[in-house]
C-alpha positions, 0 to 999 in steps of 0.5 A: 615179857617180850619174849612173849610178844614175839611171834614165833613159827617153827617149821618142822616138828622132828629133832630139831624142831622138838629141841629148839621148841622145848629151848626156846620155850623154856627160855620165855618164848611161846611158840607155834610148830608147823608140820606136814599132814603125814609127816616121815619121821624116822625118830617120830617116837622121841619128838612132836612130830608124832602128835599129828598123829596121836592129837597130843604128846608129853616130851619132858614136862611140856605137851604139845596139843594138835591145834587148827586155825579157825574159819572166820578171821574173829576166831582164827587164833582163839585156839593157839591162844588157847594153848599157849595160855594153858601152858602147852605148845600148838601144833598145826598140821597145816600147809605151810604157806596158808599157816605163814599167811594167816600167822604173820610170824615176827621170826621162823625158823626152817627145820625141815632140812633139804630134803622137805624143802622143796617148797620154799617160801619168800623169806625176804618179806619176813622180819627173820628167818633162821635156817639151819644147815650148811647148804644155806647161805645168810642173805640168799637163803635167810637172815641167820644160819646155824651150822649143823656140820661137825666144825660148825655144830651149833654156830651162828654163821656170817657169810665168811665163816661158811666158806669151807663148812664139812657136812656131817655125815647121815650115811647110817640112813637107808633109804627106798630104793623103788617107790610104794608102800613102806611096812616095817618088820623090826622094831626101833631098838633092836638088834640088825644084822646084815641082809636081815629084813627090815621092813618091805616095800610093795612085798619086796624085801629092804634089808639091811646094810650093816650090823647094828642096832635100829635107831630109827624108823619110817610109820608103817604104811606111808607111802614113800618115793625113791630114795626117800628115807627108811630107817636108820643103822648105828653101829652099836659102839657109836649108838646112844643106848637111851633112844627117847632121848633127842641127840645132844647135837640138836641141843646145840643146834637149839641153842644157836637159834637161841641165839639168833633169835634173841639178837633179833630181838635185841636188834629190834625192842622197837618192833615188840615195845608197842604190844 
């Protein structure tokens, strides 16, 4: 099956990345998640990104397996192959240039969102690259973009349909207002009110901002920069009571990458025929 032949790289295992895997996954696709060695997500609970920490993980009917390269080129990809043909998804916890090089991916897709990519790589010199965010351009930041604004959500954008894009708002994030090392002192879950405490930061108290429930959290014992990312505040009219659940914004998020990803392919059977 082509789909199958296509190699596919998934930068950032969080929401996104966990929606769009399990998508394309699902739709034929097979492919391998990239993630950070102590990643800093706030919904670690409800996605892969937390199998680098427990060496494995369930979401749904697909486990995804914490997986290595290997040492000698014969042997790089045994394990990912591995995997895959166990019917799991792989998980690197790797550097991201020294995965892309070894990997040699036909399409990536970037999920981890303008705060974690600072580290940017040169997309010109891969067949395709979809990116997903309205501060990315197509042509100057990648081959495809998908909307992740209220007006765009979920879209496959053209450079003239980005023009005057809204930014959804993430304002219920709190984040660190010193550097250190973050302990959480409240569960995901629970009920917050304002100027409760939430966690600290070197003993120092972070309290909250607003009544609310508690949707979302940093692993304790990360150490965490200014205004890095805390924890996350819903009011409790607008937050989804089923927290395990991926937001239904990231399924159609997943489902624009679907899109773009499979049009690629259209575009290109000559690139996978030979396989």
């Amino acid at each position: 099956m082509m789909l199958r032949k296509a190699n596919v790289i998934i930068i950032g295992a969080g929401d996104k990345g966990t929606s769009i895997a399990l998508r394309m996954y699902r739709s034929g696709f097979r492919p391998v998640l990239i993630e950070r060695n102590n990643p800093t997500d706030l919904h670690s609970f409800r996605n892969y990104s937390d199998t680098v920490y427990l060496g494995r993980k369930q979401i749904d009917d697909i486990e995804c397996l914490l997986t290595h390269l290997g040492a000698d080129n014969a042997d790089r990809f045994t394990e990912i192959e591995q995997v895959k043909s166990d019917r799991k998804l792989p998980i690197l916890r790797q550097d991201q240039f020294e995965a892309l090089n070894a990997l040699d991916p036909d399409i990536i897709i970037d999920c981890r969102g303008k705060i974690h990519s600072e580290q940017q790589f040169e997309w010109e010199q891969y067949p395709c690259v979809i990116r997903i965010g309205n501060q990315y351009r197509v042509g100057s930041d990648g081959h495809f973009i998908i909307g992740d604004s209220d007006t765009a959500l979920g879209r496959v954008l053209v450079a003239e349909s980005q023009e005057s894009m809204e930014r959804r708002s993430e304002d219920y994030i709190s984040c660190s207002p010193l550097e250190g090392i973050f302990i959480a002192e409240a569960d995901v879950g629970s009920r917050i009110t304002e100027k409760e405490t939430v966690g600290t930061i070197n003993d120092i108290k972070i309290m909250a901002p607003r009544n609310g429930l508690l949707t979302g959290m940093l692993h304790s014992g990360h150490f965490v920069a200014v205004r890095q990312p805390l924890f996350e505040i819903y009011p409790e009219r607008l937050a989804d009571r089923n927290r395990k659940v991926i937001p239904n914004t990231c399924w159609a998020i997943a489902g624009g990458v679907l899109e773009a990803a499979l049009t690629f392919i259209t575009e290109n059977e000559k690139l996978f025929a030979g396989r």
